[in-house]
Residue, then its C-alpha position, 0 to 999 in steps of 0.5 A: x500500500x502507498x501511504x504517508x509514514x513518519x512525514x514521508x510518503x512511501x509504499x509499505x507492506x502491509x503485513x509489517x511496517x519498516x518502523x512501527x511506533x511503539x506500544x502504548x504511544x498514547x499512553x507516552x504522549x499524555x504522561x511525559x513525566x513518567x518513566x518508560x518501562x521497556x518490556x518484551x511483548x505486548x502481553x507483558x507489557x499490559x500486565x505491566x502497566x496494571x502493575x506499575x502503571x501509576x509510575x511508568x509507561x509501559x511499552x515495547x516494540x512491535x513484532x516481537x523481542x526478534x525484530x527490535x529495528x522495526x519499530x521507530x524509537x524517535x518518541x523515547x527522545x529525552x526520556x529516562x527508560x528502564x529496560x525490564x527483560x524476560x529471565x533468558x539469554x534472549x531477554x539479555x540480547x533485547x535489552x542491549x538492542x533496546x539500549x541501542x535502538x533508545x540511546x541513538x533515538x536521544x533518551x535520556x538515561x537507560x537502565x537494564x533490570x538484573x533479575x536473580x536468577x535463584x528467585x525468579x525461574x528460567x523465561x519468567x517476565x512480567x506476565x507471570x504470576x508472582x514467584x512464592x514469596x514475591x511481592x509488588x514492592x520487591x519488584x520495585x526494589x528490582x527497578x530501584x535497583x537497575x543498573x545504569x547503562x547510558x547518561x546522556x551528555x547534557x550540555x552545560x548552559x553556562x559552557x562557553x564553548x558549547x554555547x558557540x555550537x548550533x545545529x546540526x551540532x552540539x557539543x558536551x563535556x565529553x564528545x561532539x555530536x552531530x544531530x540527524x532527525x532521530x538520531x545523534x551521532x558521535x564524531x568525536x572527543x569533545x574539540x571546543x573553539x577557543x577563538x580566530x588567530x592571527x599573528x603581530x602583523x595581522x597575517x596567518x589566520x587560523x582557528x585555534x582549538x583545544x582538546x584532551x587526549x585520551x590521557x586527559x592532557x590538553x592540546x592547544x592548536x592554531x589551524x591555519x586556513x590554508x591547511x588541508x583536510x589530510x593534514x588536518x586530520x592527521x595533526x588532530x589525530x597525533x594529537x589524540x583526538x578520538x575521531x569515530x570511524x567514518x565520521x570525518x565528513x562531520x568532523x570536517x563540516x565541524x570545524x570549518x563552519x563554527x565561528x567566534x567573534x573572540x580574536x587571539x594574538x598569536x606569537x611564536x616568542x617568548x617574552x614581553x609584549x603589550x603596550x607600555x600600558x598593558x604589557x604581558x610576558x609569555x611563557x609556554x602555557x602560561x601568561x603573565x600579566x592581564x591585557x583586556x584587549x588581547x588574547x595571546x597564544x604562544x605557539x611554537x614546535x620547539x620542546x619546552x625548557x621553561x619547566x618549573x619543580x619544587x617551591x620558591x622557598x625549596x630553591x631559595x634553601x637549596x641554590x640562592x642561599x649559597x650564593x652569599x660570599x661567593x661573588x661569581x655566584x651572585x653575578x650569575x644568579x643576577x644576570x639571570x634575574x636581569x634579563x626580563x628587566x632589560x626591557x624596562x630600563x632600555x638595556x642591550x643584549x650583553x653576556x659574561x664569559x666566566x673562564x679559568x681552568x677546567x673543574x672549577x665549578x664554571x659549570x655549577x655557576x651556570x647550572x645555578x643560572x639556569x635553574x632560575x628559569x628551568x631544569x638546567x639539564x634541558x635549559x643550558x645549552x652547549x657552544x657547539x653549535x653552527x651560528x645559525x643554530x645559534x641565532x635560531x636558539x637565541x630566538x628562543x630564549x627573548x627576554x630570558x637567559x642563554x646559558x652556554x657551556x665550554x666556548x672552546x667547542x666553537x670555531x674561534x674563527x666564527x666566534x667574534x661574528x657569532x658574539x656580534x650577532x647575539x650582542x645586535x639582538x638580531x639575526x641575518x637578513x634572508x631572502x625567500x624563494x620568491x626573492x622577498x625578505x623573510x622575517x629578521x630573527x630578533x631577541x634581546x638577553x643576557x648571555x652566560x658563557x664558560x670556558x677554559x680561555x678569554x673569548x679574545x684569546x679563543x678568537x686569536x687562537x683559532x683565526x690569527x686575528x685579534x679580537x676588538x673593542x665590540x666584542x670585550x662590551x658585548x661579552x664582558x671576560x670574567x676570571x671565573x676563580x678569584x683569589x679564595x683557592x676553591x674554585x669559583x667559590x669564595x664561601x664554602x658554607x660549611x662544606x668540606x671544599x669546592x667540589x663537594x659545594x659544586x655537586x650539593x648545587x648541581x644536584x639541588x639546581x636539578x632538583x629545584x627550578x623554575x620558580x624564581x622566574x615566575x615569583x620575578x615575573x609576577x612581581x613586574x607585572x604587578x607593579x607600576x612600569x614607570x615606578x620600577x623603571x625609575x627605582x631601577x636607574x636610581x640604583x643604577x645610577x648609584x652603582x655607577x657613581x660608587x666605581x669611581x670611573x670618571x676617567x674611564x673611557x666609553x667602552x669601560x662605561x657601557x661595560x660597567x652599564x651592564x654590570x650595574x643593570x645585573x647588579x640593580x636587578x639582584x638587589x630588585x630580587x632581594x627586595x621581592x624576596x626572591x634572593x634570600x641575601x642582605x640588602x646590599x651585597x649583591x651591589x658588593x659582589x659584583x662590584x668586586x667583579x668590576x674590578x677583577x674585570x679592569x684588572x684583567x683587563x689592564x686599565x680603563x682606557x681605549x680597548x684597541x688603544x691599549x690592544x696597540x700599545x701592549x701589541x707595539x710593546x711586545x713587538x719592542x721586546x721581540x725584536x728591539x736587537x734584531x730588526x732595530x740597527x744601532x746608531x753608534x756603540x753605546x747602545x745596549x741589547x736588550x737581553x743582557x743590557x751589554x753595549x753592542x760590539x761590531x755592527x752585524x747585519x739587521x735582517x728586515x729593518x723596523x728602524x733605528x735605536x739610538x740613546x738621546x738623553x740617556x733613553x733609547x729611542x727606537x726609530x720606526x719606519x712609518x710604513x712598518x709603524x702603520x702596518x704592525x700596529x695601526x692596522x684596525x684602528x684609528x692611526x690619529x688616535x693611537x698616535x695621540x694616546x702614545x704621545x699623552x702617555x709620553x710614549x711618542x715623541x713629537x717633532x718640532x712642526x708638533x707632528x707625530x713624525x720626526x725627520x731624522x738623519x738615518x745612515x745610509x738613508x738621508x733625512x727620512x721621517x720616522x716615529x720616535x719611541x721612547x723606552x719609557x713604554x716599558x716602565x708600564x706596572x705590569x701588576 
């Protein structure tokens, strides 16, 4: 016959609908706040209705408990359904179809009857007559009793994410459905949409979503608009969403239709970002600070480093406590505070290389710096590395510390650019394979290095040429052992001796990190940005003024810069109570540093000043008899301070010597004079140095050059140097 069924017009069979309604739907239409009481057969279900009617409708499907699927279950949608089975394997296998059949129809909650089988006899159900010793209530202690077997997902009215969701979807706490006129099908695990991303330069646009893996841990994810299906599902998919089989068509609809208005700004740097006004840090899966306008989410494929284990006060025990008396410790330390507060008081990226002699706690000190950002095992890195894995890391590490270990693993020959780069704070300009600019690689931050040698003896070393003034203010040399005669430490806190304070710090850093970084971003954040940026100059300024410099050249001036920015952010870090030191002392040790570092150095004058004046000294004592001819035979040699006896042959002249008013003077030739040691430098400006130090003497005409009757020469200019260049302290 052709008839109208279920809203559709159809021929059907007489004899059997493709799906009947169920028993009793009167009975169900007029009673919605009643139970439903699913039973097998029409019979049973009469003789239940008269049992239980006053509580429960009863029903079941049509055709008997063998064709279960043709009946249509579209009316038991949102009803709570208890499933009570004839006593047989059969009645088993009904109710489990009839959870199916009701759970994909949309009921609300589904409960099996477990009959005991000692009481109730083989087949029994509901049409039967009591068992002796049965009674009406012990039936309904049966349905008080059954057992749940499904709860539908109800989605939470106050769940944001879930309130994004429209038809044909809807999304619980635990899945994603997809909703079909009698039917609700699982496409996945819950995936809920967190906003529309875009980066800095309002480019990249993408949905971000989270999700829990089968472990429960949560996946962030940007997918950009670009990206196509097959790679979107197989990056859900390695993130352990659960999608069903054969469910990708909604999964993908899904997806591609929901819309927010909520914009998240997305970055894939750590560090400061913001207005003045509302500036926020950011670290892997944790902001610091509140920006009302903007959402931000760091998104990046390199493994976390900024992990944190134990509590402030478990570092501050077991790490910071030592630091008191020992000087290196405290710059270390400091310097690894300093880094985020570089951006408030306008400061430039800069580092210190702590060296001296191999298993003398360089290591430990670097490993104690590390600790105030992570677990130094995976935080401090290695100098072997090529400078664009370098400049790729340093990336990474903005705002932070970059702690890298043993300066002899590089090229020295590269080292000096490498340095330069890492000091500008900016990588190298690119091109694309379209011939556009890529993105410039920026950073600002503290580096931390070790080594055996100075990294201007490790330059020389490796490439023959010397080092220069940017790298000495860009990486400040600091001998890592002062004079205590245990290592780097000058306070062993009671240990027996270096080495066992070393492995107590190496083991305790592991143990307890990443909590310092987090109290001191906390605290910045909470605080008023021009508040703390003029408290830190005035202690800044008060450091400066206590070096007593006044006569220091500029490059000494921008170094002591650094070491006060390091120095201002220690005693910030007591203040907040982070540095469990006396007020002051951090201001004390690195103030020692300072001048260990001039001492190393040798003066606070010009660095390639001093470079020329060392290198025209060294030269002088090497070759002051060979390349140096005398000019009379009252001139001394330089070994044994003997006059010289008959005149021998000068191989590759330099000049003359000659005594004038009892001081040698050494006549150099002014093509040797530029070329030995005015090469990389301003001439004018070492000439002049040498003539204030009274090194070089002055001609009548005031110009740096004399002209001199030289033998076998003529009148020839040449540059007069006076033996007073090795009266130098050589302390």
């Amino acid at each position: 016959m052709f008839c109208n069924f279920d809203g559709r017009e159809k021929w059907c069979w007489k004899g059997s609908l493709d799906a009947a309604p169920l028993y009793n739907l009167k009975d169900i239409f007029n009673n919605p706040d009643k139970l439903i009481l699913f039973v097998e057969g029409e019979k049973t279900a009469d003789a239940a209705e008269k049992l239980l009617g006053d509580v429960y409708c009863a029903t079941t499907s049509v055709g008997g408990a063998q064709r279960p699927k043709k009946t249509s279950y579209k009316h038991l949608a949102g009803r709570d359904i208890t499933v009570f089975p004839d006593n047989d394997d059969a009645g088993k296998i009904f109710a489990d179809n009839i959870t199916d059949l009701a759970k994909s129809a949309g009921a609300n909650s589904i409960r099996i009857v477990q009959i005991p089988p000692n009481i109730f006899p083989e087949k029994w159900d509901l049409a039967d007559p009591l068992p002796e010793g049965v009674i009406k209530n012990d039936i309904q202690t049966l349905l008080d009793d059954a057992k749940l077997v499904y709860q539908k997902e109800i989605s939470d009215p106050n769940d944001e994410a879930a309130r994004l969701v429209k038809p044909p979807f809807r999304l619980t706490k635990k899945q994603l459905l997809f909703c079909k006129k009698d039917d609700e099908i699982e496409v996945c695990s819950r995936i809920e949409l967190l906003g529309i991303s875009r980066n800095k330069d309002n480019d990249n646009w993408g949905k971000v979503w989270l999700w829990l893996d089968p472990d429960g841990y949560p996946h962030t994810w940007l997918m950009p608009f670009e990206m196509e299906w097959a790679d979107v599902k197989k990056h859900l998919l390695k993130g352990g969403l659960t999608i069903k089989l054969h469910q990708d068509k909604y999964l993908r609809r899904y997806l591609q239709t929901i819309e927010t208005q909520k914009r998240i700004r997305s970055v894939t740097q750590i560090g400061w970002y913001g207005t003045s006004q509302q500036c926020v840090f950011i670290l892997p899966g944790q902001t610091f600070g509140n920006s009302e306008n903007e959402t931000y989410l760091f998104e990046s494929t390199t493994p976390d480093i900024f992990s944190h284990n134990g509590t402030l006060d478990d570092w501050k025990e077991n790490v910071a406590k030592y630091a008191y008396g020992n000087s290196r410790l405290i710059l270390a330390l400091s310097a690894s505070l300093a880094a985020p507060l570089l951006n408030f008081i306008g400061g430039e990226s800069h580092g210190f290389h702590f060296h001296g002699r191999s298993s003398k706690g360089k290591t430990t000190i670097l490993d104690c710096a590390s600790s105030v950002w992570g677990n130094p095992e995976k935080f401090k890195k290695q100098w072997r590395a090529t400078d664009n894995g370098l400049e790729g890391l340093a990336e990474t590490r903005n705002d932070t510390l970059l702690p890298l270990d043993e300066v002899n693993q590089v090229d020295g020959e590269k080292l000096k650019a490498i340095i330069y780069m890492l000091g500008n704070g900016q990588g190298k300009n690119r091109s694309s394979s379209t011939g556009n600019n890529q993105r410039v690689k920026t950073w600002r931050l503290i580096l931390l290095s070790t080594g055996e040698i100075k990294i201007a003896d490790k330059i020389n070393e490796d490439s023959g040429k010397t080092s220069s003034a940017g790298v000495g203010v860009r990486i400040i040399d600091i001998l890592a052992e002062p004079e205590s005669g245990h290592g780097v430490f000058e306070n062993l806190h009671d240990f027996e001796d270096g080495v066992k304070l070393s492995m107590h710090l190496k083991a305790a850093a592991k143990k307890y990190h990443g909590t310092a970084s987090r109290e001191l971003l906390d605290k910045i954040v909470n605080s008023s940005r021009e508040v703390l940026s003029e408290h830190m100059a005035t202690m800044g300024k008060e450091f400066i003024e206590n070096l007593n410099l006044t006569q220091a050249d500029s490059q000494v001036f921008r170094v002591a810069n650094h070491f006060a920015n390091v120095a201002v952010s220690g005693e910030l870090a007591i203040e907040y109570g982070i540095l469990p030191l006396q007020k002051g002392s951090v201001f004390s040790a690195i103030q020692k540093c300072v001048v260990d570092w001039i001492r190393s150095r040798g003066s606070t004058g010009d660095f390639e000043i001093e470079q020329g004046i060392d290198k025209l000294r060294l030269f002088l004592e090497l070759h002051g008899d060979s390349r140096f001819t005398p000019i009379g035979n009252n001139v001394p040699d330089m070994i044994n301070h003997e006059i010289a006896g008959d005149q021998k042959t000068t191989f590759n002249r330099a000049g003359f010597k000659k005594i004038e008013n009892a001081v040698i003077q050494y006549w150099i030739f002014p093509e040797t004079f530029k070329k030995e040691f005015c090469n990389g430098q301003d001439a004018s400006r070492f000439k002049k140095a040498l003539f204030e130090r009274e090194y070089l003497i002055k001609g009548s005409d005031g110009k740096y050059s004399i002209s001199k009757d030289v033998p076998g020469l003529g009148k020839k200019r040449v540059y007069v140097v006076s033996a007073k260049i090795f009266e130098k302290d050589c302390e």
